[in-house]
C-alpha positions, 0 to 999 in steps of 0.5 A, a space after each residue: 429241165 434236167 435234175 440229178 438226184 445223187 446218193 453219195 459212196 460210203 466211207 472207204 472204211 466202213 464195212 457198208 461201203 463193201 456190203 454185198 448184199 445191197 439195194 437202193 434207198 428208197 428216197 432216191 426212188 421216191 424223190 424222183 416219183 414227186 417230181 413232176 413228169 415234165 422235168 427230166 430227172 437221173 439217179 446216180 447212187 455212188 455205191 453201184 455207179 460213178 458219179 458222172 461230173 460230165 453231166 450238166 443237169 439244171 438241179 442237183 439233189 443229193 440226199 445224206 444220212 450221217 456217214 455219207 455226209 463228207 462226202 455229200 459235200 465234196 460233190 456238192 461243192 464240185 458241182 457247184 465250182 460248175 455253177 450248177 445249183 445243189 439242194 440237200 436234204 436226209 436225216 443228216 441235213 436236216 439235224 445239221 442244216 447250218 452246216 450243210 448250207 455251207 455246201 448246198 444252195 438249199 437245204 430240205 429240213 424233214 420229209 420230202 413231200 412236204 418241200 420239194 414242190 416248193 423247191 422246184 417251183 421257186 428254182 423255176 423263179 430263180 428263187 431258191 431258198 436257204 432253207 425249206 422245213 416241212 410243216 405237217 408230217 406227211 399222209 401216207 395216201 396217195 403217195 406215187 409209185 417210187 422210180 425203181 426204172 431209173 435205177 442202175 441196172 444190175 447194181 443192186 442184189 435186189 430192188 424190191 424195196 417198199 415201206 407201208 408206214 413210217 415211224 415207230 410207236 417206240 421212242 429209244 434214246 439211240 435211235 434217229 428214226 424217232 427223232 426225224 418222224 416224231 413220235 408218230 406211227 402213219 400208214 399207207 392205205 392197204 389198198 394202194 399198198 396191194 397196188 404197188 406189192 402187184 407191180 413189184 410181184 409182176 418181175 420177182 417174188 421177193 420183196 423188202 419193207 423198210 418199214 422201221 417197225 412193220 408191226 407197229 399198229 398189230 390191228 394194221 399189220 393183221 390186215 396187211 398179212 392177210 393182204 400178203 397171204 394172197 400172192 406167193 410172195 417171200 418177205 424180209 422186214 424190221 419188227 419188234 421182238 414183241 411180234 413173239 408175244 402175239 401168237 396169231 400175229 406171229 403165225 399170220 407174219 408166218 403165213 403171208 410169207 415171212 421169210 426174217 426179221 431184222 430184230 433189235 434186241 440191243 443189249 442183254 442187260 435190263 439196265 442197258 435197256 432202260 438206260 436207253 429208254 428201249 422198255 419194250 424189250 424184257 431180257 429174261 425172255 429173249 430167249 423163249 420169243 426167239 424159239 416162237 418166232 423160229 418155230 414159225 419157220 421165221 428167220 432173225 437177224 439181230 442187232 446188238 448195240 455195244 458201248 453203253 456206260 453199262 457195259 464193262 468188257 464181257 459185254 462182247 463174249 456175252 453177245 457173242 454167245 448168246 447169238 450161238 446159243 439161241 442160233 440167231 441166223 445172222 447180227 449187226 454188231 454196232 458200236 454206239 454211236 450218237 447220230 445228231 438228232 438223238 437224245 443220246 446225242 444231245 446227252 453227249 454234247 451236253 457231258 462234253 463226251 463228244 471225241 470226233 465229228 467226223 462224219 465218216 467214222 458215224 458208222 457204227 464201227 468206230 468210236 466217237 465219244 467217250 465211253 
């Protein structure tokens, strides 16, 4: 049996589709790792490759997150047009599964652990489901090494992408991580995380984690440091800004070889924040959690999220300076955008504030609801 997996292009609008610096989804790699080693499986992610219709695998899956959502679908129905069977599944499919049911032969609602052994073994029977929902979250213990081998060669700035937990102890009106994971915050087991950091260091000494909120257990992420200071590893992750207000987490980040943090400081107005249920972030100490965590040698990416029903037009300047002054190294500029799935989202439905649902503009670089 022969499975393509498939990460569609994004948007030729969108500033991600010209994105230099790019690596692969980790769920692409880790799909192809669940499925079993009998079966033949490819990975075809459109930002690096083309998508080769010449193939004829037996399954097609194709996984979607909102602004690759349109299309998802036209390869779907392409290949299907070919008789070849399609599951979809990824945050967008599973908020939208109705819809994305009018392009798939099955839809995967939530994470993949926890369904794709069922979809497999009922396409073996000829008895695909419309749908599969997950039931329990999934355990983070024994998960298989994800399989970066099958990833086109040279395509990416770098590969080394890993993720030690899912979820986010935070629960922000914005965000999608929350509303796919629950309010939960799971971890790997530090020693099979020591098994796969190994391998990765074997070819570079540079690694990713995707992780939402790396310190999202302080006690877990003081282990995991100490665990990181044995290698001559650089490294790059999401935090929260309170990693700043823990001295001897900031400095052991530090000293296991913290390299930046993609931060999200979101906005400079407390009301903002609140608004956004985002209570761990406090504005008059932005400043001074930038200068310890910079003084740690640690670079920032920040994120700053423009549009809220607070915002008036100073917003813009205001982000802007505020970046210069504190030498934030690099930022995310976002326009607000609800993702269904999140409150915000359900906000806006609800205030008949929704202006577009075309998926291709859920980029954070347009406007899709009424401010």
């Amino acid at each position: 049996m022969k499975i393509k997996i498939i990460c569609p292009r994004w948007p030729e609008g969108s500033l991600w589709r010209h994105f230099s610096f790019r690596f692969p989804y980790l769920s692409l790699t880790l799909l192809a790792a669940l499925t079993p080693a009998e079966v033949e499986v490819s990975i075809e992610d459109e930002n690096v490759q083309e998508i080769n219709f010449q193939d004829r695998p037996d399954l097609v899956a194709i996984s979607i997150i909102t602004p690759l959502a349109k299309r998802g679908y036209v390869i779907a129905d392409r290949f299907r047009e070919m008789s070849i069977p399609v599951v979809m599944g990824g945050f967008h499919a599973t908020w939208m599964a109705e819809e994305a049911s009018q392009h798939a032969d099955a839809v995967a609602l939530g994470e993949a652990e926890g369904v794709w052994p069922r979809v497999l073994d009922d396409f073996k029977r000829g008895a695909l489901q419309r749908f599969y929902k997950a039931g329990d979250l999934t355990v983070l213990k024994g998960l298989p090494i994800p399989r970066r081998d099958l990833l086109k060669k040279g395509g990416y700035f770098f590969i080394n992408t890993m993720q030690i937990s899912r979820g986010c102890p935070f629960h922000c009106d914005f965000c999608s991580v929350t509303a796919f994971y629950g309010h939960t915050y799971r971890l790997r087991p530090l020693e099979e995380v020591r098994r796969e950091v190994e391998l990765l260091l074997q070819g570079n000494e540079f690694i990713f984690f995707v992780d939402d909120n790396i310190i999202g257990n302080p006690a877990y992420a003081m282990d995991l440091f100490s665990l990181l200071k044995d290698f001559r590893v650089k490294w790059l992750s999401h935090a929260s800004l309170n990693i700043a207000e823990n001295d001897t987490l900031l400095r052991k980040a530090a000293e296991s070889g913290c390299y930046g943090l993609f931060i999200g400081f979101e906005s400079l107005s407390q009301k903002t924040l609140q608004s956004y249920h985002k209570t761990s972030n406090q504005v008059h100490r932005y400043r001074e959690l930038i200068r310890k965590i910079h003084d740690q040698g640690i670079g920032i990416e920040g994120s700053f999220i423009l549009g809220s029903d607070d915002d008036d037009v100073s917003a813009f300047h205001q982000v802007l300076d505020f970046c210069e002054e504190n030498k934030i190294d690099a930022a995310v500029f976002a326009i607000l955008t609800p993702y269904p799935g999140t409150r915000i989202y359900e906000q806006y439905v609800q205030e008949n504030r929704i202006l577009s649902r075309d998926w291709d503009l859920y980029d954070m670089g347009h406007v899709v609801f009424r401010p």
